[in-house]
C-alpha positions as CSV (number, residue, x, y, z in Angstrom):
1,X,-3.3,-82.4,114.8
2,X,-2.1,-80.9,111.5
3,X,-5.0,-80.4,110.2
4,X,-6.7,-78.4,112.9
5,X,-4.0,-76.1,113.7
6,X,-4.0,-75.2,110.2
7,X,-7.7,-74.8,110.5
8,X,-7.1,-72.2,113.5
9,X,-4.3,-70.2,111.8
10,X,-6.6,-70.1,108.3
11,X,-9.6,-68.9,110.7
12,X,-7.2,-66.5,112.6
13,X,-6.3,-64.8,109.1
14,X,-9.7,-64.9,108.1
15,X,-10.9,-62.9,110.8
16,X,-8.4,-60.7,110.0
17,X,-10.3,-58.3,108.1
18,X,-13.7,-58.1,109.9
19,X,-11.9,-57.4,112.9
20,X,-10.0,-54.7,111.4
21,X,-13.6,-53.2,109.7
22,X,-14.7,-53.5,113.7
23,X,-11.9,-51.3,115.0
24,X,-12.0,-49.1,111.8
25,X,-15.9,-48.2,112.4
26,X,-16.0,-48.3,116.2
27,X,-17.6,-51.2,116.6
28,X,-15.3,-53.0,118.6
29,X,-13.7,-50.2,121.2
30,X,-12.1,-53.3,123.4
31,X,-11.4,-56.9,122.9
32,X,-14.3,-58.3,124.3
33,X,-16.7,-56.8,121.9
34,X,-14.6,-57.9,119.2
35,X,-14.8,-61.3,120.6
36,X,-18.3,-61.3,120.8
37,X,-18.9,-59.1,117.0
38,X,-16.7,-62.1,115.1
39,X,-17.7,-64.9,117.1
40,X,-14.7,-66.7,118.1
41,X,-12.8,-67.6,121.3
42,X,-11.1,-65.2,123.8
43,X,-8.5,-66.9,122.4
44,X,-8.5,-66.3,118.5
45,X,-9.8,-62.7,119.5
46,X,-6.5,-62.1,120.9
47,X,-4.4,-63.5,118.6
48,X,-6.5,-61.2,115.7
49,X,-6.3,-58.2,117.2
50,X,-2.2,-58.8,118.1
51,X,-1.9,-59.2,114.6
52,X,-3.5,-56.4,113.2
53,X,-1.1,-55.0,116.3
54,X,1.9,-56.4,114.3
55,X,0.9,-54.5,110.8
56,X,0.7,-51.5,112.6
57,X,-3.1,-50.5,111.9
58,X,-4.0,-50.8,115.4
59,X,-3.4,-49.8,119.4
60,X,-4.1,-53.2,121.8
61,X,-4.1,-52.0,125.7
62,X,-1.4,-53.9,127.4
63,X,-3.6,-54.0,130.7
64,X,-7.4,-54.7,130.4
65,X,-9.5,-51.4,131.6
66,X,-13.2,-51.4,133.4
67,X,-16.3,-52.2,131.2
68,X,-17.2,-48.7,130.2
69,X,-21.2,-48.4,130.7
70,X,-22.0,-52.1,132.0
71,X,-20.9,-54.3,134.3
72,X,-18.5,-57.3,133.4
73,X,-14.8,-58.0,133.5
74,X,-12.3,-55.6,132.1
75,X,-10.9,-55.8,128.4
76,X,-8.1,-54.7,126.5
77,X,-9.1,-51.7,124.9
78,X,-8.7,-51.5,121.3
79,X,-8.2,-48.2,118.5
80,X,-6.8,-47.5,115.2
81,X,-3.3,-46.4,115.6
82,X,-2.9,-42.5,115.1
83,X,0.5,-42.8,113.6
84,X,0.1,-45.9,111.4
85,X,-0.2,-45.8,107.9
86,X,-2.2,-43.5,106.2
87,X,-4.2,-43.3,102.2
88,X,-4.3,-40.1,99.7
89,X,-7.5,-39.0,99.3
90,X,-8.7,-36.6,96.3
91,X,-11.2,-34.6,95.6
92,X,-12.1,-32.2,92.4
93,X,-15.3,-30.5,92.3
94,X,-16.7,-27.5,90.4
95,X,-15.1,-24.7,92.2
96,X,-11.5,-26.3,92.7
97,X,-9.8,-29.7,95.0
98,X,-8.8,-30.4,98.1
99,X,-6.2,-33.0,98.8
100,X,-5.7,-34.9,102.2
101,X,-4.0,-37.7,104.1
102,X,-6.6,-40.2,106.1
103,X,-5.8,-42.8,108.0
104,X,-7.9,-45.4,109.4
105,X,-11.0,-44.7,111.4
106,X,-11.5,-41.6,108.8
107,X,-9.5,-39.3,110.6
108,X,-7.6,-36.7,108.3
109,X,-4.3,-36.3,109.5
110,X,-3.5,-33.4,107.1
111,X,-4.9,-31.7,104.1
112,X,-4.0,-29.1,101.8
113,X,-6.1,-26.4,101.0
114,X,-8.7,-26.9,99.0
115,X,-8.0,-24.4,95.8
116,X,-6.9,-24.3,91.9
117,X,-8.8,-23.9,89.0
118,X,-10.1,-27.1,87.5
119,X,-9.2,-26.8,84.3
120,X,-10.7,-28.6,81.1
121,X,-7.3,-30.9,80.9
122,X,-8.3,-34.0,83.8
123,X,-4.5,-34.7,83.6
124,X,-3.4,-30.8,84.6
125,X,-5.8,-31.2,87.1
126,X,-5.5,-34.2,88.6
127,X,-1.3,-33.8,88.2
128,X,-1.6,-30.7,90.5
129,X,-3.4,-32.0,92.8
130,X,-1.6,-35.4,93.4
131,X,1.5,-33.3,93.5
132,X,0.0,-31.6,96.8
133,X,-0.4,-35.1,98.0
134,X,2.7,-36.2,97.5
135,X,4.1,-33.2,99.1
136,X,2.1,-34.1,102.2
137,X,3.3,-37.7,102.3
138,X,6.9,-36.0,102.3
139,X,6.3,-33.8,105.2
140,X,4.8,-36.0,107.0
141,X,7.2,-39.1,106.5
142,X,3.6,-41.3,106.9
143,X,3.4,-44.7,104.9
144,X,0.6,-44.7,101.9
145,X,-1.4,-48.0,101.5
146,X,-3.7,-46.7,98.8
147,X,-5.1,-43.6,96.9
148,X,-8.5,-42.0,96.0
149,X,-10.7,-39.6,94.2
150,X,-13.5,-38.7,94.5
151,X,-15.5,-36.7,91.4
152,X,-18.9,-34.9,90.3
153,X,-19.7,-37.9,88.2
154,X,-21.5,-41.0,87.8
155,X,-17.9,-43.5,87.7
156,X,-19.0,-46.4,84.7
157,X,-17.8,-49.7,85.9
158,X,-15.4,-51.6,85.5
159,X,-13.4,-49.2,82.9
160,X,-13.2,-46.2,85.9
161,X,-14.8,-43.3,82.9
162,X,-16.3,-40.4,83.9
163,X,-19.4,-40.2,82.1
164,X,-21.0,-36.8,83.1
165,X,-18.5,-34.4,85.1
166,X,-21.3,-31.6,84.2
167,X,-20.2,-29.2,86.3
168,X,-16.2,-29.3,85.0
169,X,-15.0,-29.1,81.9
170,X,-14.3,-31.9,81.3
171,X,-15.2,-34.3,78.0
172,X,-17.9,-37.0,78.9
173,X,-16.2,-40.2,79.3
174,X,-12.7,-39.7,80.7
175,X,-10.9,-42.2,81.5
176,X,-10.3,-40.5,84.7
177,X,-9.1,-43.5,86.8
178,X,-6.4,-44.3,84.3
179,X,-5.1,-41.3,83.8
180,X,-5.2,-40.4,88.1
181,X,-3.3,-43.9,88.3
182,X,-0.9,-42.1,85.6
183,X,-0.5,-38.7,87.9
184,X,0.1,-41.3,91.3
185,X,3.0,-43.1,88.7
186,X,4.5,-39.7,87.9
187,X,4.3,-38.1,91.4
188,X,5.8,-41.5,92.5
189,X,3.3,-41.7,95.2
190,X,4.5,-45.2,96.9
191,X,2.3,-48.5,97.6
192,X,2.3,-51.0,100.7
193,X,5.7,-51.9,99.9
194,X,7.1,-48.5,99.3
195,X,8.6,-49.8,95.9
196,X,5.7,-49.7,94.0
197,X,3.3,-47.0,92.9
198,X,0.1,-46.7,95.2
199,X,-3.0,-48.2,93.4
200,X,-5.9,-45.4,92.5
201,X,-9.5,-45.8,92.8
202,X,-12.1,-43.4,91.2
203,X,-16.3,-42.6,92.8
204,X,-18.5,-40.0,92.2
205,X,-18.8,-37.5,95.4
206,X,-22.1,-38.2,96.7
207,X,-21.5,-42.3,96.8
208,X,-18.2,-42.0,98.6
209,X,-19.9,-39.4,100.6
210,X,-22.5,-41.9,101.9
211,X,-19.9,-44.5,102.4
212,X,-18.5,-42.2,104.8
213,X,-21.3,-41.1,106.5
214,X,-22.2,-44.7,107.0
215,X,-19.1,-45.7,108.2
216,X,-18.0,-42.9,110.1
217,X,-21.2,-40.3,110.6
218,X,-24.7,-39.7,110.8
219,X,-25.6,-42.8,109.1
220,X,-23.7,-45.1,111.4
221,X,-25.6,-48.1,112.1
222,X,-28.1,-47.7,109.3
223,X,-29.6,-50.9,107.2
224,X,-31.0,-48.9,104.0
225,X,-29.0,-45.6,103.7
226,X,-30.3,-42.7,101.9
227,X,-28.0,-39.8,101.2
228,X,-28.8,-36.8,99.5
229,X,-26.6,-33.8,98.8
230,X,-25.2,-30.7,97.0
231,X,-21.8,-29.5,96.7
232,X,-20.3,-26.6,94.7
233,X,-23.0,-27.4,92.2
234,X,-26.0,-30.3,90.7
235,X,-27.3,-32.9,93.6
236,X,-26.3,-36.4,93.8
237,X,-28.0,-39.2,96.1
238,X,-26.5,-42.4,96.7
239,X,-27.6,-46.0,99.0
240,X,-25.8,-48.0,101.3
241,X,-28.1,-51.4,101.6
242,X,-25.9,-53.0,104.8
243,X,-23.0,-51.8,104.4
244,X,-22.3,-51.7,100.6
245,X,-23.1,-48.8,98.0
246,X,-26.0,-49.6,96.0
247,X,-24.5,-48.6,92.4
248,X,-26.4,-50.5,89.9
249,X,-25.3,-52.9,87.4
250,X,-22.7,-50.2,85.9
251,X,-22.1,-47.8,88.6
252,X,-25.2,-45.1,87.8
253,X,-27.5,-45.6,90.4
254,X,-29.0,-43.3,92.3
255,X,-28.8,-40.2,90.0
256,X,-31.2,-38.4,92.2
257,X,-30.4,-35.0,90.6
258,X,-32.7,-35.1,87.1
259,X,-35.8,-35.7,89.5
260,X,-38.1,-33.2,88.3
261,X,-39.3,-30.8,91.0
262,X,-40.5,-28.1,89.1
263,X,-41.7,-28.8,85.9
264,X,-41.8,-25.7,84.8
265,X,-38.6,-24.5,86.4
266,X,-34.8,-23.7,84.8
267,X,-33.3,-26.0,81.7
268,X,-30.9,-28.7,83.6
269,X,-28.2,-30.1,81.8
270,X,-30.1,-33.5,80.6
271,X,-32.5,-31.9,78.3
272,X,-35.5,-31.7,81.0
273,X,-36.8,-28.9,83.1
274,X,-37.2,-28.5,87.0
275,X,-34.6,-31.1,88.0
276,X,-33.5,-30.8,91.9
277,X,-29.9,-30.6,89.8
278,X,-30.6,-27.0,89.5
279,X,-33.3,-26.6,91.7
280,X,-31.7,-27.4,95.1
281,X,-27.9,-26.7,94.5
282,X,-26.8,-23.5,95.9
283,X,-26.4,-21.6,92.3
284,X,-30.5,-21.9,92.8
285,X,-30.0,-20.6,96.7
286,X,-28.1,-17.7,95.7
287,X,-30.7,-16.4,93.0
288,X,-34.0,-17.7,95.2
289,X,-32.3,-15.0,98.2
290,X,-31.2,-12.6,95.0
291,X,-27.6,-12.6,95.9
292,X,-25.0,-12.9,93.3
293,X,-22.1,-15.6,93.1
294,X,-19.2,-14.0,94.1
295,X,-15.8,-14.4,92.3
296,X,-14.0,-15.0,95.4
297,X,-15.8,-17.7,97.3
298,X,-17.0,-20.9,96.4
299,X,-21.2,-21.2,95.7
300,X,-21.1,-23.7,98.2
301,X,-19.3,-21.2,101.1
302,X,-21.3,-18.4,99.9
303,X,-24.3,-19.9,100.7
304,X,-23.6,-21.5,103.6
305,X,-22.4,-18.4,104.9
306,X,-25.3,-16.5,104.1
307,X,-27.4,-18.9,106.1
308,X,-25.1,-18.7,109.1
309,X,-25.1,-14.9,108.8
310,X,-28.7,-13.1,107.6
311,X,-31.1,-16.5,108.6
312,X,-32.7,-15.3,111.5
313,X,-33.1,-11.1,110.1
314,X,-33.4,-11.3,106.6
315,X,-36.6,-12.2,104.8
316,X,-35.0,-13.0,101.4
317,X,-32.7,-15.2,103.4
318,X,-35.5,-17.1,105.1
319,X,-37.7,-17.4,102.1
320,X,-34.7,-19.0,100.2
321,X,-34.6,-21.4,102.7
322,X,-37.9,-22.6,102.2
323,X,-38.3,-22.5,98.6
324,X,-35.1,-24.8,98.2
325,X,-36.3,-26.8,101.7
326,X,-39.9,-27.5,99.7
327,X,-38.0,-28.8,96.5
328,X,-36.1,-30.8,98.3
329,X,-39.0,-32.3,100.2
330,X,-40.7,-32.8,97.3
331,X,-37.9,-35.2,95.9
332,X,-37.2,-36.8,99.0
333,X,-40.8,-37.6,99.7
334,X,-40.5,-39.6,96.3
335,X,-37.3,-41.2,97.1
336,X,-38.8,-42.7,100.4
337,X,-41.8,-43.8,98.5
338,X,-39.6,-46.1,96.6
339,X,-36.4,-47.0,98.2
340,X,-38.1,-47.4,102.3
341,X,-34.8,-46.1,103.8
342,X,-34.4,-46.6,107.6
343,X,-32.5,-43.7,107.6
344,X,-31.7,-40.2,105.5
345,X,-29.1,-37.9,105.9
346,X,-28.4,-34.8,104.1
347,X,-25.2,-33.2,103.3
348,X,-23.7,-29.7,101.6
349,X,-25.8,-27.3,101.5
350,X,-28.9,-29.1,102.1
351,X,-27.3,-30.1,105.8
352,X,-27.5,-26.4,105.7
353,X,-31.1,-26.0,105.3
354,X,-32.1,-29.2,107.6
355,X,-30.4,-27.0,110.4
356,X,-32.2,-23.8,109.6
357,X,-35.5,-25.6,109.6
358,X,-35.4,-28.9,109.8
359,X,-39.2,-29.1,110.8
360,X,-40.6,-27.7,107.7
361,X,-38.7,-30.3,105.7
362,X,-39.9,-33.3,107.5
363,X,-43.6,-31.5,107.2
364,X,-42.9,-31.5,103.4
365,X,-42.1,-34.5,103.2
366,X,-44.8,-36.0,105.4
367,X,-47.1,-34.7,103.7
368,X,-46.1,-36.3,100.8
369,X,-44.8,-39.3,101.7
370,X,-46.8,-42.8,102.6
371,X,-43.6,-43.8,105.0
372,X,-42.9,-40.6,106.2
373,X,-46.4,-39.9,107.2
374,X,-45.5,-42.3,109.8
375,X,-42.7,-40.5,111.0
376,X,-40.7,-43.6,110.6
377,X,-37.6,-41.8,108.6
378,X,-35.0,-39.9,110.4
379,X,-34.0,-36.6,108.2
380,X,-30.2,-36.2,109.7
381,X,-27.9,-33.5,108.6
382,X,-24.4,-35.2,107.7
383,X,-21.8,-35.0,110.4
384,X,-18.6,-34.7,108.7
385,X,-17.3,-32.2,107.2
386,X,-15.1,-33.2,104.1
387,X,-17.6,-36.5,103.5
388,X,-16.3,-36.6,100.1
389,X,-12.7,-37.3,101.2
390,X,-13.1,-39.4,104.2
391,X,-15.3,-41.4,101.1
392,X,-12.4,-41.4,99.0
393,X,-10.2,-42.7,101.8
394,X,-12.6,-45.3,102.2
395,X,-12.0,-46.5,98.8
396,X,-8.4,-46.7,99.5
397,X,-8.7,-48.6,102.4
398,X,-11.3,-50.9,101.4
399,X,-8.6,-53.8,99.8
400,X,-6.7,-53.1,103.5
401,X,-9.9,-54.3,104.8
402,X,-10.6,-57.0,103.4
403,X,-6.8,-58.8,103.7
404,X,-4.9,-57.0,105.3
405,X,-2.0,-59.3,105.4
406,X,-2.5,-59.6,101.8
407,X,-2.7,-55.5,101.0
408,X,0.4,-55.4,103.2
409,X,2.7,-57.6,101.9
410,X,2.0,-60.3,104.8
């Protein structure tokens, strides 16, 4: 008898975590999908999901409501709970940083706004910016679980050094998640317990972007992830193979950016020509549609405005479009070639130019692609907005996930 009840409680806490991934994601909207998703009893089901009740991460129903869209009995409805604890999510790119609280389901509960100078100093950086976090935490009185960041860099594994922050600048090989741990110590952002000092974790952009968008957006429900992207400045690219970033043996996969799309086109940065680095990135935009940067807006808001604005009556506008939307093709036709994604979605600017005209782009790449000749790849522009920090939330949240007992001091 022993024995198998503690069988049932060590399956109950087991569970514990998938059924908190299901809630999370939005796989599991009411009980009886969650029974079904982790394969257990009624029973167990309803024991998990009163747990995960208990921590505080989620919202049970206390009366079951009709099936919604089939027929069957009614179930407890089940969500993330909008006042429960929440993560601090980072993010410095080339034209500033943007802090924000996140809590589960990859809702931002509040941000600050995204501004600063990144300066060469990662410490006077990341200090400032941790400091707005902290201040957000105060004002909001919310409980922090976990921090993350989220940088223009391939992050080497396990040591957490920035290897190539091109675009800042900032000295290859950083130690950028020691010394963000340092500014959470010295902001005294709390842990779980609210003794200790939340733990930081460190990405580049473009892979915590794509674990977003797979958890949360456009690439929801996706086997073999493709996502391509360009911020303030370069292009990164990234994988999710079911469910889990695909970053290599060291963390540097995917560095879709030094694809050559021009051979004869503008130096990039790692000693070639023509690289979709700066070929597609909207430093290239600007020049293709002869606009200048401006001083006072980010390259990445510039452009995008641009697009919104003059698309449909000015020429130079339109034929910008297409010259980046045909280097772009040309690299994604590539990347299909090898990696046979089920699925690609596009993010910064370039969900930009998939919205002007997506057409021409899947024509590009149709043409030059064995699998998208077939039409069998979806070209998606991403559907969050801040992808990077909802990433970098993810990141935080991830050890919640997998125990949460054990993340929260159960």
């Amino acid at each position: 008898m022993t024995h198998t009840r503690t069988t049932k409680l060590e399956r109950g806490r087991s569970a514990l975590g998938p059924a908190l991934e299901l809630v999370h994601t939005g796989r599991a909207p009411t009980r009886a999908v969650l029974t079904a998703e982790l394969g257990v009893t009624r029973a167990t089901a309803g024991a998990v999901a009163a747990e995960l009740e208990t921590l505080g991460l989620i919202t049970v129903d206390s009366r079951p409501g009709a099936a919604v869209g089939a027929q069957g009995r009614p179930s407890h409805r089940l969500a993330v709970r909008e006042d429960g604890p929440v993560v601090l999510a980072v993010q410095v790119h080339a034209d500033g940083f943007r802090a924000a609280l996140v809590g589960l389901g990859g809702r931002i509960v509040a941000t600050a706004p995204g501004c600063g100078t990144v300066e060469a100093d990662p410490a006077s950086v990341l200090r400032e910016v941790v400091e707005e976090g902290a201040r957000l935490l105060r004002e909001t009185g919310r409980r922090c679980v976990g921090a993350g960041l989220a940088v223009p860099s391939a992050v080497a594994e396990p040591e957490g050094t920035a290897l190539n922050p091109l675009h800042l600048a900032w000295e290859a090989g950083v130690p950028v998640r020691d010394v963000f741990n340092q500014c959470l110590a010295e902001a005294r952002v709390p842990g779980p317990s609210g003794e200790t000092t939340a733990n930081g974790f460190t990405a580049n952009d473009l892979n915590l972007a794509a674990l977003a968008e797979h958890r949360h957006g456009a690439g929801r429900g996706a086997q073999h992830l493709l996502v391509v992207g360009t911020g303030h400045r370069g292009v990164g690219g990234a994988l999710v193979l079911d469910g889990r970033l695909h970053t290599g043996s060291s963390g540097l996969a995917l560095e879709v950016g030094h694809l050559t799309v021009d051979p004869g086109g503008r130096p990039c940065h790692c000693g070639s020509r023509g690289c979709l680095d700066v070929e597609a990135d909207p430093l290239a935009f600007l020049e293709a549609a002869g606009r200048p940067p401006g001083p006072e807006v980010s390259l990445l808001d510039q452009s995008r405005e641009l697009i919104a604005a003059e698309y449909a009556t000015s020429e130079d506008v339109r034929a910008a479009v297409g010259t980046l939307i045909d280097r772009l093709g040309l690299g994604l036709a590539g990347l299909v070639n090898i990696l046979n994604p089920d699925r690609v979605v596009l993010g910064g600017l370039h969900r930009a130019l998939v919205e002007a005209d997506g057409d021409r782009l899947r024509a590009v790449v149709a043409d030059r692609s064995l699998w998208g000749r077939s039409g069998s790849v979806p070209l998606l522009a991403s559907s969050l907005d801040h992808a990077s920090l909802v990433g970098a939330a993810e990141l935080a949240w991830q050890p919640v996930l997998d125990d949460p007992l054990g993340a929260l001091g159960g």
